[in-house]
Structures are given as C-alpha cells and as structure tokens.
N, C-alpha and C positions, 0 to 999 in steps of 0.2 A: 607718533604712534596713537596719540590720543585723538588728533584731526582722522587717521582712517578710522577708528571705533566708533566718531561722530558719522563720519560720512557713511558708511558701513548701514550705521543704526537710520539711519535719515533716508537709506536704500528701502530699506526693508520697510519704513513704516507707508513709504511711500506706495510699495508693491501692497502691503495689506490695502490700502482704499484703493489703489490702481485694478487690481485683478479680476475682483465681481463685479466693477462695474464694466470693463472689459469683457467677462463672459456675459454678462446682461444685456452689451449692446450685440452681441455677437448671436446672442439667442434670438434677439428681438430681429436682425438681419433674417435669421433662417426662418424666422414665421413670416413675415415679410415675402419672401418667395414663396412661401407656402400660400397665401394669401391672394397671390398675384399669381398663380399657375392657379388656384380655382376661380378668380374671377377671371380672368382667359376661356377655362375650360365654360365655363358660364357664357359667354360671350359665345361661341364657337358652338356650343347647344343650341344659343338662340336663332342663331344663324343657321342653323339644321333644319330645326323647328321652323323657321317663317317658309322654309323651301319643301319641307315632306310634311308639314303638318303634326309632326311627331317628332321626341326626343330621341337622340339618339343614341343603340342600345353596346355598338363599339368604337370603341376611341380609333379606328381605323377609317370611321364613316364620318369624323369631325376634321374641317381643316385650320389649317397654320396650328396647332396644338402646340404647347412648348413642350420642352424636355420635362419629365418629373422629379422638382428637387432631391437631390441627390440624397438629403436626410430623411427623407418621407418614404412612407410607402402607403399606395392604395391599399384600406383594408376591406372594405366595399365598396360597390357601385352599383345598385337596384332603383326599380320603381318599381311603383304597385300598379300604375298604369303610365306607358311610354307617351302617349298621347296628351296626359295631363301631368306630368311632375318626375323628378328623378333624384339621385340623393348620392353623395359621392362621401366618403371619410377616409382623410388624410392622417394617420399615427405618425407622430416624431419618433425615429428609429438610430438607435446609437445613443450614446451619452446628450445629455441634456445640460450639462454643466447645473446639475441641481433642479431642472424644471418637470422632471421626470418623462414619460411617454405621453405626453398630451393629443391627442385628438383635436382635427378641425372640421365638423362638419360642415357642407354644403349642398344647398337645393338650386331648384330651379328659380327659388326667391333671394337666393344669396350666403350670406353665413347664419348659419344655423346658432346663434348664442348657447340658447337651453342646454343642446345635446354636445356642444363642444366644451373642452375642461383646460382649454390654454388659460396657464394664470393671466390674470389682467397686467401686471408688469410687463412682460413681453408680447405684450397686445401692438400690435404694430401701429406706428403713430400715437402710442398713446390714447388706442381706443379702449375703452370699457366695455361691456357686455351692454351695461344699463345706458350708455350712449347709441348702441346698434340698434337696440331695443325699442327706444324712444324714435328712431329714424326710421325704424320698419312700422312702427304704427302711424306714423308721420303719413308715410308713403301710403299705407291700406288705406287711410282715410280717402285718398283721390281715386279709388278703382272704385 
C-alpha cells in the first residue's frame, strides 16, 4: 500500500512540471504556424508585387497561399497605399493555455515586433522582440 502512495505521489509531482511545460511547447507549435503562414503570405505578396507592381488587395489574387491556422483569425488586412506597403494582424482565438489572445502583426517588411504582444516565451525559436529588432535594423542598414 505504501509503494502505490509513493508511486501515486511520484505520478503527480511528475505531471506538475510535466504539464506547462507541455502546454508551453504546444503554444509555442501554434505561434509557429502562425508565423510561417504570414511569412508565406509575405512571400506570395512579394511575388504579386514584382508581377503588377502593386500588393495585393485579395487573398484570391495571391498564389500557393496556405490554409489559415486553425487557431488564428484574420482581424485585419489594409494599406494605406497598395502600391507601397500592406499590414495583416493575426489574433490567437480559443484558449491560450494562459498566454491569453495575443496578436501577430505583419508588413510588407516582415513581423512587426512593436505592434504585436506574443509573449517572448512562446516566441518561436526562441526569438525575442529585441533579437527581430536588432535584425531589422541590421538589414535597413543595406537599402
């Protein structure tokens, strides 16, 4: 009786560290596809763009487009002018296992750090804000 009370208790403390880190990789999966359908969708703009000159203003007019992760939903997709810039924002919809409805913005320059609010933990790859940050000033330097 006493070996199942051990094993029992040795279950449980196991599932307490087992379980968040569990839904933390699991979060970090679905930003991940979040991530990877707007650099797609990026791709697929650019590809618009080098052929009409202009971005384009429906996802009917872009090809190979993926599916939109199942957890996301488009909550906009504007420009201020098609010709030079476009801006897409993906909300986490459904339970978050604690990371709440986070936002990923996206331009025609890429992930938008400032305007999106994914915690850094389930930043895909273990990216930071002030790591994308540093990269995209990296890159402005060469234009």
């Amino acid at each position: 009786m006493i070996e199942m009370v051990v094993v029992i208790s040795i279950i449980g403390l196991m599932s307490v560290v087992a379980v968040p880190k569990y839904r933390k990789a699991l979060e970090r999966v679905r930003a991940s596809q979040a991530f990877y359908y707007l650099s797609h969708f990026q791709a697929a703009q650019e590809r618009y763009y080098a052929y009409s000159g202009e971005y384009a203003r429906h996802f009917d007019q872009l090809d190979g487009l993926l599916n939109l992760p199942v957890d996301f939903e488009i909550t906009s997709f504007n420009s201020t002018t098609w010709q030079r810039n476009w801006r897409m924002v993906l909300k986490r919809k459904g339970s978050s296992h604690g990371y709440g409805f986070y936002r990923l913005v996206w331009t025609q320059d890429g992930f938008e750090s400032y305007s999106s609010n994914i915690p850094n933990q389930i930043m895909p790859h273990g990216l930071t804000r002030e790591n994308l940050q540093r990269a995209k000033e990296h890159n402005d330097s060469f234009r």
